[in-house]
C-alpha positions as CSV (number, residue, x, y, z in Angstrom):
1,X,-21.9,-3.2,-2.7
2,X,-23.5,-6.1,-0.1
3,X,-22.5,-9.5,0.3
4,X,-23.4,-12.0,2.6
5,X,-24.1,-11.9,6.2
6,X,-22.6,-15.1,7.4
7,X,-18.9,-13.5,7.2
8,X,-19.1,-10.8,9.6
9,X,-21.2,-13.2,11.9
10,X,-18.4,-15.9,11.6
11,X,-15.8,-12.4,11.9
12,X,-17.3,-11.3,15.1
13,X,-17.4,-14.4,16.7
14,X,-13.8,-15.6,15.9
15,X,-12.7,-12.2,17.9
16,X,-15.1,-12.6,20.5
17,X,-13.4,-16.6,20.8
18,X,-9.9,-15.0,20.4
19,X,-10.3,-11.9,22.9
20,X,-12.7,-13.0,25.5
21,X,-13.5,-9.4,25.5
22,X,-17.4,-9.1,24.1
23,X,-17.0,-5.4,24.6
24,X,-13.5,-5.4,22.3
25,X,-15.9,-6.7,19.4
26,X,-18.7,-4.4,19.6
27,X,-15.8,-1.3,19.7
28,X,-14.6,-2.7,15.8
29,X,-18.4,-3.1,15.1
30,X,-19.2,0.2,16.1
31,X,-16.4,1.7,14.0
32,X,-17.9,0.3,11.2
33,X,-21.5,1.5,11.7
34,X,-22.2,-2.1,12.4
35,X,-24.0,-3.6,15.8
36,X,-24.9,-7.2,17.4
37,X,-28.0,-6.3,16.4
38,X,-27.5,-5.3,12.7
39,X,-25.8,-8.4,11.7
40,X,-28.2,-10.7,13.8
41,X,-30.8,-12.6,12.0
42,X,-33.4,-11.6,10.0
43,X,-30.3,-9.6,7.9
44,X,-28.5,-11.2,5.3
45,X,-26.0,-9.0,3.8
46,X,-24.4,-5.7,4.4
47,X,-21.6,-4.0,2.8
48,X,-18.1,-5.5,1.1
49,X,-16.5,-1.9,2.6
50,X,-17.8,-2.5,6.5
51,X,-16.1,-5.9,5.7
52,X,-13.0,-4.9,4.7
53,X,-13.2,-2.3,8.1
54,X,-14.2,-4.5,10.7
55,X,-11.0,-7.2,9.4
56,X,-8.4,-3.8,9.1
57,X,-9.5,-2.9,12.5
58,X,-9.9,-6.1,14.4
59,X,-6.4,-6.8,13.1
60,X,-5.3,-3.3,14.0
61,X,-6.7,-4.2,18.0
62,X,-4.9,-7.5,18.3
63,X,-1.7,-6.0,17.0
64,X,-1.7,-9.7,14.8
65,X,-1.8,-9.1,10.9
66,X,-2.8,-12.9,10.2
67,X,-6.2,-12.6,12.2
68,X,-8.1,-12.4,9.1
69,X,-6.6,-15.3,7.2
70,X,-7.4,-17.3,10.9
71,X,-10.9,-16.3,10.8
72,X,-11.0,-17.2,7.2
73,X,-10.1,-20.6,7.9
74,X,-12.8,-21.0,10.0
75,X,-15.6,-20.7,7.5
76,X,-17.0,-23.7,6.7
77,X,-20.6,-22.9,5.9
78,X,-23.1,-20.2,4.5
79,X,-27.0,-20.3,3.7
80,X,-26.3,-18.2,-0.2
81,X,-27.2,-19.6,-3.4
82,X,-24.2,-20.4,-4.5
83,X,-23.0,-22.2,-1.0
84,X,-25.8,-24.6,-1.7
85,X,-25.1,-25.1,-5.8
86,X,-21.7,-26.4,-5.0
87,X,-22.8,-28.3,-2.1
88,X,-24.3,-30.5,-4.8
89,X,-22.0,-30.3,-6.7
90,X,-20.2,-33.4,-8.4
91,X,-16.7,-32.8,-7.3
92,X,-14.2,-30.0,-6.8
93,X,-14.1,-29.0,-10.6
94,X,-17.8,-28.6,-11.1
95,X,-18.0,-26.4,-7.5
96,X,-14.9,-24.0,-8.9
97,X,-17.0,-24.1,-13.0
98,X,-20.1,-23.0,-10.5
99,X,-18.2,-20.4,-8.6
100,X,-16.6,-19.1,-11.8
101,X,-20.4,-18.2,-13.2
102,X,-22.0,-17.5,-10.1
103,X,-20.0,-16.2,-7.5
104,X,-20.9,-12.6,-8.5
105,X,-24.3,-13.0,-6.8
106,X,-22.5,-13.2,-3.3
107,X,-19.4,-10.9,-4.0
108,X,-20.0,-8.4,-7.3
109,X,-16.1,-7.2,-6.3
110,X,-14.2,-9.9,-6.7
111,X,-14.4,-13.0,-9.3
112,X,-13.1,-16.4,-9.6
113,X,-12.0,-18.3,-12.6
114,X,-10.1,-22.0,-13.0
115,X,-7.3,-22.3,-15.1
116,X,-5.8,-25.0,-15.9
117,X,-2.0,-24.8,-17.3
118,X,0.4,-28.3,-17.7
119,X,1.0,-29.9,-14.3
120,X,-1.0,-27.7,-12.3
121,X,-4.6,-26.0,-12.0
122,X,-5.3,-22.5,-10.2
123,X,-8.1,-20.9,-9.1
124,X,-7.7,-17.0,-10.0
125,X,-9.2,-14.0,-8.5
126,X,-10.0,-11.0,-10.3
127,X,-10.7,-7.8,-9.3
128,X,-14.4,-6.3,-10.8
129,X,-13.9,-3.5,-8.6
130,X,-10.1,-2.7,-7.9
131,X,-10.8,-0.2,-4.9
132,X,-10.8,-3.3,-2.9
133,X,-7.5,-4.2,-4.0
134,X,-6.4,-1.9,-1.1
135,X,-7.6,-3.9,1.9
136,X,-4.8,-6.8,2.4
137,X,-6.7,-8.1,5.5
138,X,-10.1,-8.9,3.3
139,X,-8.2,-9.9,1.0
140,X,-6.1,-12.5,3.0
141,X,-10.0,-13.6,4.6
142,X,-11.1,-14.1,1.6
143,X,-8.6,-16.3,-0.1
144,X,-8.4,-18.1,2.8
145,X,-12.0,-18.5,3.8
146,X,-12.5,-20.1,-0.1
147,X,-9.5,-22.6,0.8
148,X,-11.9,-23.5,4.2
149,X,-14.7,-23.9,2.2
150,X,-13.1,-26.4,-0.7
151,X,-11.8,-28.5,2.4
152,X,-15.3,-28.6,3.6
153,X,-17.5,-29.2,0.4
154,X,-15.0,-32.3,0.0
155,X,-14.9,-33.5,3.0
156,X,-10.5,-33.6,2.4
157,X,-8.2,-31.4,4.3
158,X,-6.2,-31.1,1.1
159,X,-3.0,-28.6,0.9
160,X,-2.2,-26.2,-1.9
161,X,0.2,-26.3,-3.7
162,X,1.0,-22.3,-2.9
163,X,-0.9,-19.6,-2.1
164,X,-0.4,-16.1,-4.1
165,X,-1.5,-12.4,-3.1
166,X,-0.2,-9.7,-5.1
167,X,0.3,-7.5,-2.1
168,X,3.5,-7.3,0.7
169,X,3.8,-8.1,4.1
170,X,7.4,-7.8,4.8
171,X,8.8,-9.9,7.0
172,X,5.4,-11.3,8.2
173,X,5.2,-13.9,5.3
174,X,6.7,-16.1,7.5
175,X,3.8,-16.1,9.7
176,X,1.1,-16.6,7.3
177,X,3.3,-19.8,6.2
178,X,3.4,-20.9,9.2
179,X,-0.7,-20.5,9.8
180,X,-1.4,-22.4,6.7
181,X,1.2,-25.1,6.5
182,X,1.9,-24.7,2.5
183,X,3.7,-22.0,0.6
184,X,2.4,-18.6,0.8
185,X,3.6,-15.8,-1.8
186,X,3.5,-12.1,-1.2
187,X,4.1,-9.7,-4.2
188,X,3.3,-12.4,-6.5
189,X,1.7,-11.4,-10.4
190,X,-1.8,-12.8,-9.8
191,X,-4.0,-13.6,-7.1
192,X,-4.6,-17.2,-7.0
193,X,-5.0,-20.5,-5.2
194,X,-2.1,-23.2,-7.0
195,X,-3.6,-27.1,-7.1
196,X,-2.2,-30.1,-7.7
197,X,-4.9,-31.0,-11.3
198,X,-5.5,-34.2,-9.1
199,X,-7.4,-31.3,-6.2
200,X,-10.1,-30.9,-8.8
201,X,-11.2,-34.8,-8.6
202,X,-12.0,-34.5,-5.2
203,X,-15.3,-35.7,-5.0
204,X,-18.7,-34.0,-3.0
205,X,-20.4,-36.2,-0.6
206,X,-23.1,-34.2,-0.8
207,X,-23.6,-34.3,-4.6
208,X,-27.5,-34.5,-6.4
209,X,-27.6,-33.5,-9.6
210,X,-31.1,-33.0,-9.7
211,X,-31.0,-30.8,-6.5
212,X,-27.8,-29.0,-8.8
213,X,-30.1,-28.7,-12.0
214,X,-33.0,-27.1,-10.0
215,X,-30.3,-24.7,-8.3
216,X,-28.6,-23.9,-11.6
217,X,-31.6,-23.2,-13.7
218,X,-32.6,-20.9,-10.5
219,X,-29.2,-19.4,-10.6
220,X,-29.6,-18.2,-14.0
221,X,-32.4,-16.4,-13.3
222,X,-31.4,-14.6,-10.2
223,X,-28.2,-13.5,-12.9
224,X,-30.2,-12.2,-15.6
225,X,-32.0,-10.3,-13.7
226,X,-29.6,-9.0,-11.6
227,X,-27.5,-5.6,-12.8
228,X,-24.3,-4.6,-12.1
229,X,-23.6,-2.4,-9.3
230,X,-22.4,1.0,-11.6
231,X,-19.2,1.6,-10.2
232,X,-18.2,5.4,-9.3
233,X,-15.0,7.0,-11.4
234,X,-13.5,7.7,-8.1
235,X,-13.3,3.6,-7.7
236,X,-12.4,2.9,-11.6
237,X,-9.1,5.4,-10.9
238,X,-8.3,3.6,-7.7
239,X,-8.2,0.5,-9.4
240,X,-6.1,2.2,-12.5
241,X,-3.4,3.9,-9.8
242,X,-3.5,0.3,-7.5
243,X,-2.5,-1.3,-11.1
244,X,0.2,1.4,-11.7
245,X,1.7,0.1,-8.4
246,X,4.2,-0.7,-7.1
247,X,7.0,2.4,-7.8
248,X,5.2,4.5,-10.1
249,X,1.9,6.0,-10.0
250,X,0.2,7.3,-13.1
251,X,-0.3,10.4,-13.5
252,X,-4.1,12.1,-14.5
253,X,-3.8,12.6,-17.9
254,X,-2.6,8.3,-18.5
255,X,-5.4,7.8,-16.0
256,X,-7.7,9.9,-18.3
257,X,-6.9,7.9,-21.5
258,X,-7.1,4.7,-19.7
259,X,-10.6,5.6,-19.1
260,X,-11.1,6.9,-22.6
261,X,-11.7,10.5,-21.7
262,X,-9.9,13.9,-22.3
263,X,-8.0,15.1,-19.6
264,X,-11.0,18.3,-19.3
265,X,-13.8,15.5,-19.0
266,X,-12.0,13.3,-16.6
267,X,-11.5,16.3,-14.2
268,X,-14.8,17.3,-14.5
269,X,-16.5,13.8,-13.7
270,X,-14.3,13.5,-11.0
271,X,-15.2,17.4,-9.5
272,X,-19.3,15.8,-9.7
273,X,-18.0,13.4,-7.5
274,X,-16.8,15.6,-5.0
275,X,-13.2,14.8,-5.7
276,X,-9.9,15.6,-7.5
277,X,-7.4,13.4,-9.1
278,X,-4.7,14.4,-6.4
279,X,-6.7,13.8,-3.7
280,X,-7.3,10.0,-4.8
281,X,-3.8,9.7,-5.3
282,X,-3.2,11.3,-1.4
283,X,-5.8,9.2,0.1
284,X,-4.9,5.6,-1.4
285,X,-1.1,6.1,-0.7
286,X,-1.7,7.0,3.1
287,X,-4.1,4.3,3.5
288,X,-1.8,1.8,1.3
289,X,1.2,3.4,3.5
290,X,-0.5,2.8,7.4
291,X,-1.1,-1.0,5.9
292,X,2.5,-0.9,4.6
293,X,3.8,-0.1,8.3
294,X,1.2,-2.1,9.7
295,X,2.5,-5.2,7.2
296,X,6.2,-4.6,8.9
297,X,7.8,-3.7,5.4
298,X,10.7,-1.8,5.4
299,X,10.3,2.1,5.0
300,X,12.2,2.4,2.2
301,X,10.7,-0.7,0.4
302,X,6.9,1.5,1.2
303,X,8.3,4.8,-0.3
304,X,8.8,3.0,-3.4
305,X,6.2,1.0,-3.5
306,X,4.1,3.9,-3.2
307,X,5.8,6.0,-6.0
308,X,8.5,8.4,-3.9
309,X,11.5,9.1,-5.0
310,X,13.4,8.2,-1.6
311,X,12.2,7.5,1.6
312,X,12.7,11.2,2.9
313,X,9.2,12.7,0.5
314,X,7.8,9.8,1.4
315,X,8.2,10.5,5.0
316,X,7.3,14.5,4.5
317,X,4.0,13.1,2.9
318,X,3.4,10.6,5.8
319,X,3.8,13.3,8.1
320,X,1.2,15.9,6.4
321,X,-1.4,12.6,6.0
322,X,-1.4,11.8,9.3
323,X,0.5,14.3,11.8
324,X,3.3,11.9,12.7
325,X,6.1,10.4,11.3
326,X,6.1,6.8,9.5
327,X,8.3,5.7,12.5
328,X,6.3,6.6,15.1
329,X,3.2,5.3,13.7
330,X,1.5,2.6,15.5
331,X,-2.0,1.8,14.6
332,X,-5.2,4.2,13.0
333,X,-7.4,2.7,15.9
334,X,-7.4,3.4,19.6
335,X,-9.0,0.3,21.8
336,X,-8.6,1.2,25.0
337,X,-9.0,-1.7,27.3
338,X,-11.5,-2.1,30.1
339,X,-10.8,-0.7,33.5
């Protein structure tokens, strides 16, 4: 799954400009099978999961969760087709109808949708593929990095109303908050940008509406002829078990059902891909656990999260995932610093 290129160029150098350290940055490229020289011009895109890895692990190396949601800030500009149909756009409504229709071109994961409901409007995201409700940090860039570029098409350093993410972050809410300068939710029911209606008036300077015609009729046909990335089982159960969440995970047969296949089929899909039910279930709840820690959430508020009982089988698990106890666990990288 690829998206654009412009994010991890603006992602690398916002750690380069926050380390000094060139040789810091090429370390978190490296662990993503990325390079200077991979993400340098003449590319354009590269994968949504390298993404989601180089913001985990650049957080993970500055010990500071809200890196991301900096970085996303920062984006103000991108060469895509849909960065240029809301440039010429009318005002903030129309770039939001636009994004709702087209953003799939740039991100086939995620989707955005306005909604508008009494004395407020919201801009919802959606998940298309649910696997990537797992990485918080992307996930903060993202929602973020939209905010920066709505400020920019309008030319209005406008504030929210709130901001909403479904996941937790413990104690470290506060921080966020205090990077935005508006209300920030954690553990919230949707995923979603909250407007004052008046945000959507907001006029672009930049707006041609023959230049948006053209651009629209030409987005059209880059959509129906584009197909939808098929999505793997192993990704369509992620999504089911992150849904599940938090304090209860389904169990294979629900997940079966949900899915509309016997219990015998489901299994047997899943052994093609090289994978069993219980090893999804393992491998999303130590990943969702290290971010957990990482977030600064209390132990016992990750164990139930996560499905456990008590915070003792959830620590027994921890242990056999990773070798260590949930207390003694720091980070998944190592960045050693230069001599």
């Amino acid at each position: 799954m690829e998206v654009d290129i412009a994010r991890i160029q603006l992602l690398a150098s916002a750690l380069d400009q926050r380390t000094k350290d060139t040789d810091l940055t090429d370390r978190v490229l490296e662990k993503c099978d990325l390079s200077r020289e991979t993400i340098a011009p003449p590319a354009t895109v590269y994968t949504a999961h390298q993404e989601a890895m180089f913001v985990r692990y650049a957080c993970d190396a500055l010990g500071d969760v809200t890196f991301a949601a900096q970085a996303g800030l920062q984006f103000k500009s991108t060469s895509s087709l849909t960065a240029y149909i809301s440039k010429y756009s009318r005002d903030l409504r129309q770039v939001m109808e636009n994004t709702s229709r087209f953003h799939k071109i740039i991100d086939p994961a995620i989707m955005f949708s306005l909604r508008l409901a009494g004395n407020f409007a919201t801009i919802e995201a959606d998940w298309k593929d649910a696997s990537f409700a797992r990485y918080h940090r992307r996930t903060e860039f993202l929602m973020f990095a939209g905010l920066s570029r709505m400020r920019t098409l309008t030319q209005a350093n406008f504030f929210p109303i709130e901001l909403r993410f479904q996941h937790e972050v413990g104690e470290c809410r506060l921080k966020f908050e205090k990077l935005a300068g508006f209300p920030v939710v954690f553990g919230a029911e949707r995923l979603e940008i909250v407007l004052a209606p008046s945000a959507l008036d907001l006029p672009v300077p930049t707006y041609d509406s023959n230049l948006r015609a053209h651009l629209l009729e030409y987005g059209e046909r880059v959509l129906a002829e584009r197909r939808s990335p098929e999505q793997k089982l192993r990704a369509q159960v992620e999504g089911l078990i992150t849904r599940s969440m938090p304090g209860a995970v389904i169990n294979a047969d629900e997940a079966a059902a949900n899915l509309g296949m016997s219990s015998r089929t489901f299994a047997r899909r899943l052994k093609d891909e090289g994978v069993s039910y219980r090893d999804i279930v393992d491998d999303l709840r130590c990943d969702l656990a290290q971010t957990f820690i990482t977030n600064g959430m209390p132990l016992s508020e990750i164990a139930f999260s996560l499905g456990y009982s008590d915070q003792p089988a959830f620590s027994t698990a921890f242990k056999r995932w990773t070798g260590q106890a949930p207390s003694t666990f720091r980070s998944r990288l190592d960045f050693p610093q230069n001599p």
